[in-house]
C-alpha positions, 0 to 999 in steps of 0.5 A, a space after each residue: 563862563 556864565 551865559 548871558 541873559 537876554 535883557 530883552 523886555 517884553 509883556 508876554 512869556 512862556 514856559 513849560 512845566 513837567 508834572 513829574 518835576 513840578 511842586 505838587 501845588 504849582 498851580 496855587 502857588 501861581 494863583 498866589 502870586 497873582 499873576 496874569 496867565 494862562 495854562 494848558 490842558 495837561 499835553 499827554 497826547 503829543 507826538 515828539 515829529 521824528 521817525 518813530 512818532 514816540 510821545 512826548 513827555 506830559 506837560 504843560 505849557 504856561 503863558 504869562 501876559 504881564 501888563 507891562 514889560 517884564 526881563 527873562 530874568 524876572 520870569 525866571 523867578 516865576 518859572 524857578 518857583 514852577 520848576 519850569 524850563 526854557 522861558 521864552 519870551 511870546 511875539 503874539 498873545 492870541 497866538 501863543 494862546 490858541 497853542 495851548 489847545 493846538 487850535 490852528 494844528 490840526 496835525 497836533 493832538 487837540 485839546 478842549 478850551 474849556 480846560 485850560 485854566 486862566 489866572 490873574 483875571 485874564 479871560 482865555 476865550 476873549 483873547 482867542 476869539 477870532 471873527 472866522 470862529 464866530 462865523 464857523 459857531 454860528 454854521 455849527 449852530 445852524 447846522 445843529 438846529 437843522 438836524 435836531 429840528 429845534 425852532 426855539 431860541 430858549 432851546 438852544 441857548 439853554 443847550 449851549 450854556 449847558 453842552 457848548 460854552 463855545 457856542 454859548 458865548 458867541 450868543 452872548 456877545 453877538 450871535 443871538 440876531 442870526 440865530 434867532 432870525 434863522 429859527 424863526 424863519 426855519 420854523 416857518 418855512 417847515 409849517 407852510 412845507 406841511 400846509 
């Protein structure tokens, strides 16, 4: 007897896709379809959590974040065309997104936000931002600016937009009145330290 599919409906799913298994285009063949969704860094470097810490076999996670809500028999379609496994549907987009770099797993193996691959206009870094990230980029920032002595705003933006996007886009959006106020007066502070 056939196992019965969820017809539970939601907007957002994923799947795991192994390269070895995978069409070797698999990743065109989404951006055709032209479907919102976000896919990892390649995972090659986790550990399966038993005895003998053994790697698990490369993959890659594929979150899709549908406008509206969707079956599991729907994405199964989109995850068949993948040779993906074990579509799931998502409670959290923010959350399962973060996963994708192990962002709150420390214990895992970490991988760069700037390598995961948005399709479909979704934009990764919007949907992963969180106001405790904001404030810990801009003490990173500080921190940097302190230890390399830069006083100039043009300085360290340029830095950012060329070495740290994470950095970059929290000036962009709302960072740049604290850093520059900290330059400036930092700056000050070090001239009236030497006079």
């Amino acid at each position: 007897m056939a196992e019965k599919k969820s017809s539970r409906r939601t907007r957002n799913w994923c799947t795991i896709v192994y390269p070895d298994s995978a069409p070797e285009n698999w990743i065109e063949t989404l951006g055709d379809l032209h479907i919102p969704c976000l896919i990892s860094p390649l995972h090659d470097k986790d550990i399966e959590p038993n005895e003998k810490n053994e790697p698990k076999k490369p993959h890659y996670h594929v979150l899709f974040a549908f406008e509206g809500p969707k079956t599991e028999e729907q994405i199964q379609v989109f995850s068949d065309a993948l040779s993906g496994v074990a579509v799931k549907p998502v409670s959290s987009l923010r959350a399962y997104a973060r996963y994708l770099t192990h962002a709150d797993s420390p214990h895992k193996a970490q991988y760069k936000p700037e390598d995961v691959i948005a399709l479909g206009g979704l934009d990764y870094f919007s949907i992963i931002s969180s106001v405790a990230d904001k404030y810990a980029a801009i003490g990173d920032m500080i921190d940097y600016c302190t230890k390399n002595q830069i006083y100039s705003y043009a300085q360290l933006l340029l830095y950012c937009k060329d070495e740290r996007q994470d950095w970059f886009r929290v000036l962009c959006d709302n960072g740049t009145y604290v850093l520059k106020e900290f330059l400036k007066s930092s700056h000050w502070t070090d001239k009236t330290d030497i006079d």
